[in-house]
DSSP file (Angstrom, degrees, kcal/mol; ACC not computed):
  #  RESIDUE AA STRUCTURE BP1 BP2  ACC     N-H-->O    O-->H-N    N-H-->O    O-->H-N    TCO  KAPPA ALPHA  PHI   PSI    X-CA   Y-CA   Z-CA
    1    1 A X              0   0    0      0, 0.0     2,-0.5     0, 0.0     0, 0.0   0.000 360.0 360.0 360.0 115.6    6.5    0.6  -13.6
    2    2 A X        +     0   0    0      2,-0.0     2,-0.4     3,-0.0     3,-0.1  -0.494 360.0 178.4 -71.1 116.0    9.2    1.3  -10.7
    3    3 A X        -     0   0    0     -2,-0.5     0, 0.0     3,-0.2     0, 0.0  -0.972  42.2-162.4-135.0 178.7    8.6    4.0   -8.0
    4    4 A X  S    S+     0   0    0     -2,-0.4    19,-0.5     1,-0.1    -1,-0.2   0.399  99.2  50.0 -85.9  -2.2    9.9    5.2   -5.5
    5    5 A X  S    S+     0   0    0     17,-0.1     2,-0.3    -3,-0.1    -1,-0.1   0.740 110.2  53.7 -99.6 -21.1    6.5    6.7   -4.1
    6    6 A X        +     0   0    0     21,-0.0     2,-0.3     2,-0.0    -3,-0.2  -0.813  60.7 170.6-116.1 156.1    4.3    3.1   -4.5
    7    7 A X        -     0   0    0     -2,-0.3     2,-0.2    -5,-0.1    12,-0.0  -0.725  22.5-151.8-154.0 169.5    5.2   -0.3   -3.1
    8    8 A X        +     0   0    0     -2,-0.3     2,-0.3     2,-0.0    -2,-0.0  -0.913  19.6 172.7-156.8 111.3    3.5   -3.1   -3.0
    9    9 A X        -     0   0    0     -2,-0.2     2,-0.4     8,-0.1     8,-0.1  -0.882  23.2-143.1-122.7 162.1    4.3   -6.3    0.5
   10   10 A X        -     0   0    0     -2,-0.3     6,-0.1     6,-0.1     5,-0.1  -0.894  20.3-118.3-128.0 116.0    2.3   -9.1    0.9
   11   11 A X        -     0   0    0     -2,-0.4     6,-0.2     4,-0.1     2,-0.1   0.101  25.6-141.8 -24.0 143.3    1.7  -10.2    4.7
   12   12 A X    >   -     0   0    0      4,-1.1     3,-1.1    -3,-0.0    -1,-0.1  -0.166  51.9 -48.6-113.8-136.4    2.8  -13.2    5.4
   13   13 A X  T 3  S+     0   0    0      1,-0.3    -2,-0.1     2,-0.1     0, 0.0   0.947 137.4  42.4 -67.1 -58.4    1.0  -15.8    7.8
   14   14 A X  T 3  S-     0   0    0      1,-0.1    -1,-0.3     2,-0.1     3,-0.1   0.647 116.9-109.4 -59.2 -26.8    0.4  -12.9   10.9
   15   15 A X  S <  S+     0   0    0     -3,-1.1     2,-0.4     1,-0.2    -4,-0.1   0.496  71.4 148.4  75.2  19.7   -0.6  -10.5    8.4
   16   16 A X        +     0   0    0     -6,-0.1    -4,-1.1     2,-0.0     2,-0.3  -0.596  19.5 174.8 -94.7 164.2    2.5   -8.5    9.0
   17   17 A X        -     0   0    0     -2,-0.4     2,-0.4    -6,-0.2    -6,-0.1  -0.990  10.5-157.3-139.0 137.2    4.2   -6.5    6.4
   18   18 A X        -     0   0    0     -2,-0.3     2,-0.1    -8,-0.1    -8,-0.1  -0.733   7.1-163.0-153.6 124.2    7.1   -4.0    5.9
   19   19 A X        -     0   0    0     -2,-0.4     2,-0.4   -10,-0.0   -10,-0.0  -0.376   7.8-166.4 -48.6 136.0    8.2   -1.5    3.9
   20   20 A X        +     0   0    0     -2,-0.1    46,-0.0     1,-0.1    -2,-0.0  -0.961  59.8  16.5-137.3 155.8   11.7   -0.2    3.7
   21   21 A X        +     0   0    0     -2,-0.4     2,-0.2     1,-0.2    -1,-0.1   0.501  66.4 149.6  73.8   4.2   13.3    3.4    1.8
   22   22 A X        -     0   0    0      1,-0.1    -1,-0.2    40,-0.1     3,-0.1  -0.461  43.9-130.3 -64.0 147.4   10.2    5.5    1.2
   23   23 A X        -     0   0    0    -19,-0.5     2,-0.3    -2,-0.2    38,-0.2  -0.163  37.0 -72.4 -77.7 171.8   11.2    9.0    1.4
   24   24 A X  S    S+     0   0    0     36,-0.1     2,-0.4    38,-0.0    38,-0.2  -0.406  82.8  80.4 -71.0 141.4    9.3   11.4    3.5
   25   25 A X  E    S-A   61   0A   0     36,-1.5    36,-3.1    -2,-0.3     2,-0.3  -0.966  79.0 -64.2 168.3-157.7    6.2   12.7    3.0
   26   26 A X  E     +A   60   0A   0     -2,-0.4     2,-0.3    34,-0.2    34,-0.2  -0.741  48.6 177.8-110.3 164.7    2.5   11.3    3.6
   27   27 A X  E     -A   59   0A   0     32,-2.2    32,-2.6    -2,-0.3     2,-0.2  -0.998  30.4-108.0-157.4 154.4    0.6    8.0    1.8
   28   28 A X        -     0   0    0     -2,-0.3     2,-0.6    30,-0.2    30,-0.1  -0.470  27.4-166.0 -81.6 151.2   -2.3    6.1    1.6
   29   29 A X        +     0   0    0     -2,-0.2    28,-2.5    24,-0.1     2,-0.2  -0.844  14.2 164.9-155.8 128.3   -2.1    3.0    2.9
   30   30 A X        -     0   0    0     -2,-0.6     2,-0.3    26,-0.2    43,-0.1  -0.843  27.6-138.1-128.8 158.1   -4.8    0.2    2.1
   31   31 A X  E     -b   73   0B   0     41,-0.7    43,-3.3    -2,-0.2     2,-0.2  -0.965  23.7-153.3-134.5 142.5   -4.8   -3.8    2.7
   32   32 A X  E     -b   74   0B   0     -2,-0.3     3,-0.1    41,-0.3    43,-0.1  -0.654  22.3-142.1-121.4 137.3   -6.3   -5.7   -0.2
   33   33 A X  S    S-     0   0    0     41,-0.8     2,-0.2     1,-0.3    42,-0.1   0.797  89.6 -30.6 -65.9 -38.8   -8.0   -9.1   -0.1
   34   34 A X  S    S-     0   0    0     40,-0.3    -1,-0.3    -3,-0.0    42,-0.2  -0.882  71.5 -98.4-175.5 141.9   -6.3   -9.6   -3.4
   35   35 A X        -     0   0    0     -2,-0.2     2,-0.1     1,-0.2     8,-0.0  -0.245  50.2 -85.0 -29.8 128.5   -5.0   -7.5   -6.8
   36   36 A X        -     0   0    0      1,-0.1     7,-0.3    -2,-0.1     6,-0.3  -0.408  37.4-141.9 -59.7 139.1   -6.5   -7.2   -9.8
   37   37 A X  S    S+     0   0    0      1,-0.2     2,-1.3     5,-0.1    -1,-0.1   0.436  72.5  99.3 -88.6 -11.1   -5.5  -10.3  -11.9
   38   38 A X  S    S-     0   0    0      1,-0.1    -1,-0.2     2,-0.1     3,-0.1   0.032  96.5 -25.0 -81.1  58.0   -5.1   -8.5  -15.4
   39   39 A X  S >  S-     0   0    0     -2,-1.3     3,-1.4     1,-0.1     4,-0.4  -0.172  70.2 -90.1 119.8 123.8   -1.5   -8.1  -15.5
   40   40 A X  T 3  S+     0   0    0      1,-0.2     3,-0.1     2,-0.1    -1,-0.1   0.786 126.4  40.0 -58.4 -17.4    1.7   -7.9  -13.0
   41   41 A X  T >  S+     0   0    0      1,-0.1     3,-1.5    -3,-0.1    -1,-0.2   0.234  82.1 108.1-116.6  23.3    1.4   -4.1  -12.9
   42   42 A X  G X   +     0   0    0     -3,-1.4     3,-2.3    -6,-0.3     6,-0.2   0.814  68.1  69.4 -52.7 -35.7   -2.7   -3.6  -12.7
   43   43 A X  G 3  S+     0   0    0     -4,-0.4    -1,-0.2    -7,-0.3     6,-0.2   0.772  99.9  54.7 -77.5 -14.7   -2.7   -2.5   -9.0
   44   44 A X  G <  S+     0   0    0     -3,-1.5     2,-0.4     4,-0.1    -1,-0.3   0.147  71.3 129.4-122.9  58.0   -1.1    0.5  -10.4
   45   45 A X    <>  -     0   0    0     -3,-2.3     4,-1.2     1,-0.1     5,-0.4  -0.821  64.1-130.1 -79.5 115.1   -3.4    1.1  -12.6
   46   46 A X  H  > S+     0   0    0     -2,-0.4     4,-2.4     1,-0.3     5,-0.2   0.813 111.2  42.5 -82.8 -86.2   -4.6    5.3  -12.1
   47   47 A X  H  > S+     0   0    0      2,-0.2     4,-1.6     1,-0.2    -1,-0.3   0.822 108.9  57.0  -0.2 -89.7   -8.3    4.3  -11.9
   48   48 A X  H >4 S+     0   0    0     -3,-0.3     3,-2.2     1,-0.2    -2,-0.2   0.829 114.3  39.3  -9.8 -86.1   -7.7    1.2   -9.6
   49   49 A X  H >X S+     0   0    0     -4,-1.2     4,-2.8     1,-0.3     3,-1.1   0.882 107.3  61.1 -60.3 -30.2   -5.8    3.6   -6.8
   50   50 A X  H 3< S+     0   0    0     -4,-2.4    -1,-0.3    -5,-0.4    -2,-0.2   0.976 100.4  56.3 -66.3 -24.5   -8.0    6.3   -7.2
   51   51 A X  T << S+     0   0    0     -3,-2.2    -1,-0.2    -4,-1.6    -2,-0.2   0.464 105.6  49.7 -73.2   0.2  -10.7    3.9   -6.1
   52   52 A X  T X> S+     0   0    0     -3,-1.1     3,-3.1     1,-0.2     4,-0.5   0.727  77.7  92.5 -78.6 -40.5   -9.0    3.0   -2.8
   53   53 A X  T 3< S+     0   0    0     -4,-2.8    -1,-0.2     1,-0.2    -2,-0.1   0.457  83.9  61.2 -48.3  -4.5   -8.4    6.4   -1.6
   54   54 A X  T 34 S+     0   0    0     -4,-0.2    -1,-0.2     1,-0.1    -2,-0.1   0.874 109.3  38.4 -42.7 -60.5  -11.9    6.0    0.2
   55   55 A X  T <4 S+     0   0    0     -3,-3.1    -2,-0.2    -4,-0.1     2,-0.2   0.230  97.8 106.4-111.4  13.9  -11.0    3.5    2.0
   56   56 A X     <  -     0   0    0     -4,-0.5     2,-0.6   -26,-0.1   -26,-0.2  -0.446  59.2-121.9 -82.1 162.0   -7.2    4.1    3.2
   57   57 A X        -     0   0    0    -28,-2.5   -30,-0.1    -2,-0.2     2,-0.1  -0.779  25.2-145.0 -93.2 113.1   -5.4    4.9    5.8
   58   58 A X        -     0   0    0     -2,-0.6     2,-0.5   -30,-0.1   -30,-0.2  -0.206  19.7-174.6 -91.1 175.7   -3.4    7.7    5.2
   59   59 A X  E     -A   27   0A   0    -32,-2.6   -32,-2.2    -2,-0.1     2,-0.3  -0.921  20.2-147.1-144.0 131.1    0.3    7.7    7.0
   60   60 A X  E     -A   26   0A   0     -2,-0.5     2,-0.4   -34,-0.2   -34,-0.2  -0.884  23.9-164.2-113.0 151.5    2.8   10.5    7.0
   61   61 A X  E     -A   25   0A   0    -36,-3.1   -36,-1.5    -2,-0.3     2,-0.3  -0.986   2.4-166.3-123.1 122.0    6.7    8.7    7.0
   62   62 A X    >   -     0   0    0     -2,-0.4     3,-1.2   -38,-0.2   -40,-0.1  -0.887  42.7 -61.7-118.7 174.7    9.7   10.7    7.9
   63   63 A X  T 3  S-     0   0    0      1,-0.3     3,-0.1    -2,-0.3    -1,-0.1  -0.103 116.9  -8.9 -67.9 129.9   13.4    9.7    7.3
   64   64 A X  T 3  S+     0   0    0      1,-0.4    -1,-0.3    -3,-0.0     2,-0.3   0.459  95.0 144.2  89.6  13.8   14.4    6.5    9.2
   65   65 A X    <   -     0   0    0     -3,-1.2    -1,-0.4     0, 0.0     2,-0.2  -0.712  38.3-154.4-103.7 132.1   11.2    6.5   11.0
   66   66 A X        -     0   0    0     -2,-0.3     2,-0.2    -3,-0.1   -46,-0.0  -0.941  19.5-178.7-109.1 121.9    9.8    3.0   11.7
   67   67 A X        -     0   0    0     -2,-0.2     2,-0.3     2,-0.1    -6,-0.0  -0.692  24.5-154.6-119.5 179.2    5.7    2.6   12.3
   68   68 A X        +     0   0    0     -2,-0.2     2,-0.3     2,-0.0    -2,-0.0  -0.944  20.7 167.6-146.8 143.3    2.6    0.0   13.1
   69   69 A X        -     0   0    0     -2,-0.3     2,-0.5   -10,-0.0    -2,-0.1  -0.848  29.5-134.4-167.0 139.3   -0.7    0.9   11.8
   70   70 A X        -     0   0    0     -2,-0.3     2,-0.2     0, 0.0    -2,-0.0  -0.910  27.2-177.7-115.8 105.3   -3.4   -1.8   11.9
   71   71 A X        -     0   0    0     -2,-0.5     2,-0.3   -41,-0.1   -41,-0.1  -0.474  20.0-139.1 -97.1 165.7   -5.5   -2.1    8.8
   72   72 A X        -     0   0    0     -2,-0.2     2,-0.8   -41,-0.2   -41,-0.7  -0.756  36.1-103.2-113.5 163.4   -8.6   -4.3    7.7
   73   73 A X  E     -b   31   0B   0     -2,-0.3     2,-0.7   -43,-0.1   -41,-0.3  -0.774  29.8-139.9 -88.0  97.4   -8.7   -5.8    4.3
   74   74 A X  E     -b   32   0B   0    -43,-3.3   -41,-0.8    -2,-0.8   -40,-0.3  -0.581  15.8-123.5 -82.0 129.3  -10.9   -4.2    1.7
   75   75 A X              0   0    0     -2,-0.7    -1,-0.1     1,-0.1   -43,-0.0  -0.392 360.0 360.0 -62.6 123.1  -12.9   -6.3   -0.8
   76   76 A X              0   0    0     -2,-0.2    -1,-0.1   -42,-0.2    -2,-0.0   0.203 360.0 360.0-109.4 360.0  -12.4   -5.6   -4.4
């Protein structure tokens, strides 16, 4: 399932990551040791996210606006 509101990067060796084209507004923003394995679209499973919001960071983005925000990895 495509949106425009959720993305998914993976870090590469440094642990950096970047998003590009979200519109404005605010988001959670979590880093995952790893995805649930049942399926290429599982991580946006309604359940799944609602159980992150705990532990995110939330981040408001406005147009063309570039950020850094330094997360830890939660275990799932």
């Amino acid at each position: 399932m495509a949106s425009r509101f959720m993305r998914r990067a993976i870090a590469g060796e440094r642990g950096v990551f970047s998003l590009k084209g979200l519109p404005f507004g605010s988001y959670y923003v979590v880093a995952l040791d790893r995805v649930p394995d049942d399926g290429s679209d599982a991580w946006q499973d309604p359940e799944f996210l609602a159980a992150l919001v705990q532990n995110a960071t939330t981040l408001t983005v406005r147009d063309g606006q570039s950020q850094t925000i330094d997360l830890r990895p939660v275990t799932r």
